[in-house]
MITIPA-957412 format. One record per residue (C-alpha): residue number from 1; x, y, z; chain. Coordinates in Angstrom, 2 decimals, padded with zeros to 5 digits. Example, Ala and Ser with C-alpha at 12.3 -4.5 7.8 and 13.67 -1.06 7.14 Angstrom:
<nodes>
+-----+---------+---------+---------+--------+
| num |       X |       Y |       Z | chaine |
+-----+---------+---------+---------+--------+
|   1 |  012.30 | -004.50 |  007.80 |      A |
|   2 |  013.67 | -001.06 |  007.14 |      A |
+-----+---------+---------+---------+--------+
</nodes>
This chain:
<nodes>
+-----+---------+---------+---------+--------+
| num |       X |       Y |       Z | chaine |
+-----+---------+---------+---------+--------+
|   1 | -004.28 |  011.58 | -008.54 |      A |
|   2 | -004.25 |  007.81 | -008.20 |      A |
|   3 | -005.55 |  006.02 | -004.95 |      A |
|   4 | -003.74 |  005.39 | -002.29 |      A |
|   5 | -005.93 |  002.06 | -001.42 |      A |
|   6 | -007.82 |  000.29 | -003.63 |      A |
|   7 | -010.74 | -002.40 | -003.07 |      A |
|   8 | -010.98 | -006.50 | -003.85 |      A |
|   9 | -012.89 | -005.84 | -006.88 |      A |
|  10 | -010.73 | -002.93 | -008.36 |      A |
|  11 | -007.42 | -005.12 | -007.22 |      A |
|  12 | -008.87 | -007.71 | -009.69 |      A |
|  13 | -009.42 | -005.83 | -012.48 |      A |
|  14 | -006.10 | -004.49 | -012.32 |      A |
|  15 | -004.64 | -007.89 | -012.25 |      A |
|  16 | -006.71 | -009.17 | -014.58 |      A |
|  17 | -008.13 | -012.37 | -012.20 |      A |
|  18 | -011.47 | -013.44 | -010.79 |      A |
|  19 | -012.82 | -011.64 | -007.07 |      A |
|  20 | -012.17 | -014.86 | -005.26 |      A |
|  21 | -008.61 | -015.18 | -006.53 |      A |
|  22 | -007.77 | -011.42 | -004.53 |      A |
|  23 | -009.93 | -012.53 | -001.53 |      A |
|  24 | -007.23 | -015.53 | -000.85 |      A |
|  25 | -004.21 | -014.01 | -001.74 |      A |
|  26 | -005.91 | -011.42 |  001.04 |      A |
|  27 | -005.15 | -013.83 |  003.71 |      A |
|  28 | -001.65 | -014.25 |  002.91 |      A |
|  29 |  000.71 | -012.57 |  005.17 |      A |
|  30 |  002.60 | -011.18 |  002.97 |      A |
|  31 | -000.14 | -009.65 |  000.78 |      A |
|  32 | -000.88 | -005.88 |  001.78 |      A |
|  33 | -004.15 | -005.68 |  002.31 |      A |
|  34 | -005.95 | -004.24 |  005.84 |      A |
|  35 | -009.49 | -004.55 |  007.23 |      A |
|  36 | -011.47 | -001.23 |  007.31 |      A |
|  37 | -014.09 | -001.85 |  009.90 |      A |
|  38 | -015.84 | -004.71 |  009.92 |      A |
|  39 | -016.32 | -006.32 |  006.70 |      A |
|  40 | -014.23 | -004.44 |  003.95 |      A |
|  41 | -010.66 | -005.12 |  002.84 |      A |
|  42 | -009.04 | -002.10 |  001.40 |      A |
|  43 | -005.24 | -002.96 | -000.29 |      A |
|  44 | -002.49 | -000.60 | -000.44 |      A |
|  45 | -002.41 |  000.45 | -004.33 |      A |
|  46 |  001.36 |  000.71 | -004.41 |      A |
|  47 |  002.56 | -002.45 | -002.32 |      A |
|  48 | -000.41 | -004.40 | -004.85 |      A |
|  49 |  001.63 | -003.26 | -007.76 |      A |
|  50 |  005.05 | -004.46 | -006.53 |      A |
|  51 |  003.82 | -007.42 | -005.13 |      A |
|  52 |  001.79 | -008.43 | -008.02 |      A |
|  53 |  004.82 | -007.82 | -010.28 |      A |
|  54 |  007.47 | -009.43 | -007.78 |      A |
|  55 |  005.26 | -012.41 | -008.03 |      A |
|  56 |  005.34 | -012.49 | -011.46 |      A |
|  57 |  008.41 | -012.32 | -012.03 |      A |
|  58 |  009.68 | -015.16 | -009.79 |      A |
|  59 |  006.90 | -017.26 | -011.44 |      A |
|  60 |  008.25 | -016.48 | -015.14 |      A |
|  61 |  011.96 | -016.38 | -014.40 |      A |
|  62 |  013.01 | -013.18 | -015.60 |      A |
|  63 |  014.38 | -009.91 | -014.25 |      A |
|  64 |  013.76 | -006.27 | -014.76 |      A |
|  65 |  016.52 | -004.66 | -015.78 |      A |
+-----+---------+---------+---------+--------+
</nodes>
């Protein structure tokens, strides 16, 4: 069973970018990631995914068929 929420460190793995990169892109509105407590930033596996790829495709121009 995959994780529902993932953390900063596993988001970057999966993208395949540095720690820092995911800690910005955390403080963009759109971006769903949510505080859990205090300090740590848990992101929603799923919307990571699709927003990671939606990104990526506007940036390279092409469409999923």
């Amino acid at each position: 069973m995959d994780k529902l929420n993932i953390t900063t460190k596993e988001a970057a793995i999966r993208a395949n970018v540095g720690i820092n990169r995911i800690r910005e892109l955390c403080k963009l509105p759109d971006f769903p990631a949510f505080m859990s407590g205090k300090r740590k930033v848990l992101i929603n596996a799923e919307k990571f995914d699709k927003w990671w790829a939606d990104k990526a495709d506007r940036r390279s121009g092409f469409k999923k068929a």
